[in-house]
C-alpha positions in Angstrom: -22.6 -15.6 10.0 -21.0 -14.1 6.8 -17.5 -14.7 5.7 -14.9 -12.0 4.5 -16.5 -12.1 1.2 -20.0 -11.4 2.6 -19.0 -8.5 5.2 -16.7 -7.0 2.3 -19.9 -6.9 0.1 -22.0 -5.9 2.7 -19.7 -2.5 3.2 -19.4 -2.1 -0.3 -23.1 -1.6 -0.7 -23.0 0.8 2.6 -20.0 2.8 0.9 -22.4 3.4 -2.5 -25.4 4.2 -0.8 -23.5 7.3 1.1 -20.7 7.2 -2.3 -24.1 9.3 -3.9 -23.7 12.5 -1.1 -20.1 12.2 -2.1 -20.1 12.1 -5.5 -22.6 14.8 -5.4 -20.4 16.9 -3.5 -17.1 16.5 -5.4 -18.7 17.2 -8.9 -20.4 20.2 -7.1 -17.0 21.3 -5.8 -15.2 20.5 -8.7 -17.6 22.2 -11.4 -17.7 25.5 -8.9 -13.8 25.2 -9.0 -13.2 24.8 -13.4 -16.1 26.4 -14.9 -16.6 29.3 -12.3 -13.6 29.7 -10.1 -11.6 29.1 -13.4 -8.7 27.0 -11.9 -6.9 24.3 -13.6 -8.1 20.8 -14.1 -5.9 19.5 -11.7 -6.1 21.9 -9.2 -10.3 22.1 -9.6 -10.1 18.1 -8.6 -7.8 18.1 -5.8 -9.7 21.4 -4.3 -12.9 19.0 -4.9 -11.5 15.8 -3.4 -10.4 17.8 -0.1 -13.9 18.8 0.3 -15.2 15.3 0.1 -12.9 13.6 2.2 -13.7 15.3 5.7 -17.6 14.3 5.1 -16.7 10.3 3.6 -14.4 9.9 6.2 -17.5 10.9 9.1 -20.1 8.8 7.0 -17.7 6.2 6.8 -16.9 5.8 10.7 -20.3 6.5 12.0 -21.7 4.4 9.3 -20.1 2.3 6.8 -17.6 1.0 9.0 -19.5 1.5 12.3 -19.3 -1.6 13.9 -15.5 -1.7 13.4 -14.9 1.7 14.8 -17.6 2.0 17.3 -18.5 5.3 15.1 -15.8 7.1 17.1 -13.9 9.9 15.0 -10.2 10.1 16.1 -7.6 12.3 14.7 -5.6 9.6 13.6 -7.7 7.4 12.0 -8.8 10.8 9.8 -5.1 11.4 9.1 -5.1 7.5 8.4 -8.1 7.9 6.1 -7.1 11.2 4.4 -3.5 9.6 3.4 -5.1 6.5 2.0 -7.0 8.6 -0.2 -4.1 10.6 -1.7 -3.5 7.0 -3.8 -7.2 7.2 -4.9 -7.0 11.1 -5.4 -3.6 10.3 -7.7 -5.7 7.6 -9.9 -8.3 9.6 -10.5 -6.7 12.5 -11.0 -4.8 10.9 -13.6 -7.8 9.0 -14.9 -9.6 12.8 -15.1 -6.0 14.3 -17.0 -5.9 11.1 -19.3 -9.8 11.1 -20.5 -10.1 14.4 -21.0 -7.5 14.8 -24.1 -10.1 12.4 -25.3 -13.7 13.3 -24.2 -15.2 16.5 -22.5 -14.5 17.3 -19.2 -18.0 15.6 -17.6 -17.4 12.1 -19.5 -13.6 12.4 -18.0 -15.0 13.2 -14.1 -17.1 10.8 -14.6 -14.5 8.3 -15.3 -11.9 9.3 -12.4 -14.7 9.3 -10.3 -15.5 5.7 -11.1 -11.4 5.1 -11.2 -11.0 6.4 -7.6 -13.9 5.0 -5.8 -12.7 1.7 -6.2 -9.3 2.6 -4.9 -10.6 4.3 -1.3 -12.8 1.6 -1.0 -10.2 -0.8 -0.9 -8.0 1.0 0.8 -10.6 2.0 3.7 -11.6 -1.7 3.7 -8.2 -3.1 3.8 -6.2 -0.5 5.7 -8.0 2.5 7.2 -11.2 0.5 8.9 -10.0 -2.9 9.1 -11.3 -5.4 11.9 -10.0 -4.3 15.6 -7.1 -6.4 16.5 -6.8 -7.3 20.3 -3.4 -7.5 21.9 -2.7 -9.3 25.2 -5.9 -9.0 27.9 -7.9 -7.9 25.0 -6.1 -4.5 24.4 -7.7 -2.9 21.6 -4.6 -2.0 19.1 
Protein backbone atom coordinates (compact mmCIF):
# COMPACT_ATOMS: atom_id res chain seq x y z
CA UNK A 1 0.00 0.00 0.00
CA UNK A 2 1.60 3.41 -0.92
CA UNK A 3 1.60 6.32 1.29
CA UNK A 4 0.69 10.03 0.26
CA UNK A 5 4.14 10.39 -1.03
CA UNK A 6 3.82 7.34 -3.35
CA UNK A 7 0.05 8.01 -4.73
CA UNK A 8 1.24 11.80 -5.24
CA UNK A 9 4.18 10.40 -7.42
CA UNK A 10 2.16 7.96 -8.91
CA UNK A 11 -0.32 10.85 -10.36
CA UNK A 12 2.49 12.92 -11.13
CA UNK A 13 3.87 10.48 -13.60
CA UNK A 14 0.03 9.95 -15.01
CA UNK A 15 -0.26 13.90 -15.35
CA UNK A 16 3.15 13.94 -17.62
CA UNK A 17 2.42 11.14 -19.67
CA UNK A 18 -1.08 12.99 -20.89
CA UNK A 19 0.91 16.71 -19.85
CA UNK A 20 2.64 15.72 -23.67
CA UNK A 21 -1.14 15.97 -25.62
CA UNK A 22 -1.33 19.13 -23.57
CA UNK A 23 1.58 20.76 -24.11
CA UNK A 24 1.24 19.86 -27.65
CA UNK A 25 -1.95 21.47 -27.83
CA UNK A 26 -1.21 24.75 -26.07
CA UNK A 27 2.01 25.53 -28.09
CA UNK A 28 -0.16 24.60 -31.20
CA UNK A 29 -2.76 26.98 -30.04
CA UNK A 30 -0.61 29.54 -28.89
CA UNK A 31 1.79 29.66 -32.05
CA UNK A 32 -1.58 29.72 -34.45
CA UNK A 33 -2.71 32.66 -32.03
CA UNK A 34 1.04 35.07 -32.17
CA UNK A 35 2.65 34.24 -35.29
CA UNK A 36 -0.53 33.72 -37.56
CA UNK A 37 -3.56 35.22 -35.87
CA UNK A 38 -1.15 38.10 -34.83
CA UNK A 39 -2.52 38.73 -31.29
CA UNK A 40 -0.67 39.83 -28.37
CA UNK A 41 1.54 37.76 -26.20
CA UNK A 42 -0.70 37.73 -23.52
CA UNK A 43 -3.79 37.35 -25.19
CA UNK A 44 -2.11 34.34 -27.72
CA UNK A 45 -1.44 32.42 -24.14
CA UNK A 46 -4.63 32.86 -22.42
CA UNK A 47 -6.58 31.95 -25.90
CA UNK A 48 -4.01 28.78 -25.77
CA UNK A 49 -4.50 27.88 -22.15
CA UNK A 50 -8.57 27.97 -22.63
CA UNK A 51 -8.08 25.39 -25.30
CA UNK A 52 -6.10 23.16 -23.16
CA UNK A 53 -7.99 23.18 -20.15
CA UNK A 54 -11.46 21.55 -21.35
CA UNK A 55 -9.25 18.40 -22.81
CA UNK A 56 -6.69 18.23 -19.22
CA UNK A 57 -9.47 18.60 -17.27
CA UNK A 58 -11.38 15.14 -19.25
CA UNK A 59 -7.89 13.34 -19.29
CA UNK A 60 -7.42 14.21 -15.91
CA UNK A 61 -10.94 12.75 -14.51
CA UNK A 62 -11.20 9.76 -16.68
CA UNK A 63 -7.54 9.12 -16.11
CA UNK A 64 -5.15 10.79 -13.93
CA UNK A 65 -7.36 11.07 -11.22
CA UNK A 66 -9.74 8.25 -12.06
CA UNK A 67 -9.93 6.32 -9.12
CA UNK A 68 -10.73 9.46 -7.11
CA UNK A 69 -13.49 10.64 -9.29
CA UNK A 70 -14.85 7.50 -10.62
CA UNK A 71 -13.96 9.16 -14.13
CA UNK A 72 -17.29 11.01 -13.87
CA UNK A 73 -17.18 14.68 -15.46
CA UNK A 74 -19.49 17.06 -13.46
CA UNK A 75 -19.95 20.69 -14.07
CA UNK A 76 -18.64 21.62 -11.02
CA UNK A 77 -15.71 19.95 -10.60
CA UNK A 78 -14.76 21.51 -14.34
CA UNK A 79 -15.66 24.98 -13.00
CA UNK A 80 -13.52 23.74 -9.86
CA UNK A 81 -10.76 22.69 -12.18
CA UNK A 82 -10.87 25.66 -14.67
CA UNK A 83 -10.61 28.20 -11.57
CA UNK A 84 -7.64 26.43 -10.09
CA UNK A 85 -5.96 26.84 -13.21
CA UNK A 86 -6.44 30.68 -13.58
CA UNK A 87 -3.41 30.60 -10.61
CA UNK A 88 -1.32 28.42 -12.93
CA UNK A 89 -2.50 30.36 -16.14
CA UNK A 90 -1.33 33.79 -14.05
CA UNK A 91 2.30 32.19 -13.29
CA UNK A 92 2.93 31.22 -16.50
CA UNK A 93 1.70 33.91 -18.13
CA UNK A 94 3.89 36.04 -16.16
CA UNK A 95 6.79 33.51 -16.49
CA UNK A 96 6.06 33.81 -20.55
CA UNK A 97 5.90 38.12 -20.16
CA UNK A 98 9.07 38.02 -17.86
CA UNK A 99 11.41 35.63 -20.20
CA UNK A 100 10.62 36.95 -23.14
CA UNK A 101 12.25 40.60 -22.60
CA UNK A 102 15.11 38.18 -22.23
CA UNK A 103 14.99 35.26 -24.79
CA UNK A 104 12.82 34.54 -27.92
CA UNK A 105 9.42 33.86 -27.60
CA UNK A 106 9.89 29.69 -27.84
CA UNK A 107 12.63 29.63 -24.99
CA UNK A 108 9.94 31.98 -22.92
CA UNK A 109 6.83 29.32 -23.71
CA UNK A 110 8.85 26.90 -22.96
CA UNK A 111 9.62 28.24 -19.56
CA UNK A 112 5.85 29.21 -18.48
CA UNK A 113 5.00 26.08 -19.70
CA UNK A 114 7.35 24.44 -17.28
CA UNK A 115 6.32 27.34 -14.60
CA UNK A 116 2.52 26.49 -14.82
CA UNK A 117 2.53 22.81 -14.92
CA UNK A 118 3.81 22.59 -11.67
CA UNK A 119 1.21 24.88 -10.29
CA UNK A 120 -2.16 22.89 -11.82
CA UNK A 121 -0.59 19.91 -10.79
CA UNK A 122 -0.60 20.94 -7.34
CA UNK A 123 -3.51 22.53 -7.35
CA UNK A 124 -5.51 19.47 -9.13
CA UNK A 125 -3.72 17.24 -6.62
CA UNK A 126 -4.43 19.18 -3.58
CA UNK A 127 -7.68 20.88 -4.34
CA UNK A 128 -9.57 19.94 -7.49
CA UNK A 129 -9.16 15.92 -7.28
CA UNK A 130 -8.44 15.32 -3.81
CA UNK A 131 -9.46 11.95 -1.97
CA UNK A 132 -13.49 11.61 -1.59
CA UNK A 133 -14.38 12.53 1.84
CA UNK A 134 -17.38 10.58 3.43
CA UNK A 135 -19.76 12.35 5.74
CA UNK A 136 -22.10 10.50 8.11
CA UNK A 137 -23.51 6.82 6.58
CA UNK A 138 -20.86 7.19 4.13
CA UNK A 139 -22.20 10.24 2.16
CA UNK A 140 -19.91 11.03 -0.49
CA UNK A 141 -19.17 15.03 0.08
Amino acid sequence: MLGIAGRCWQSCLASLRFGVLNVAVDVSVFTLSFQFLHLPLIASNIVAWLVAVTGSYAMNTKITFGRETGGALSIGRYLRFAASGVFGVIVGTTVLVLLSRYTNVPVAKLGSIIAGFGVNFSMSHFIVFRGRRNGPAGISM
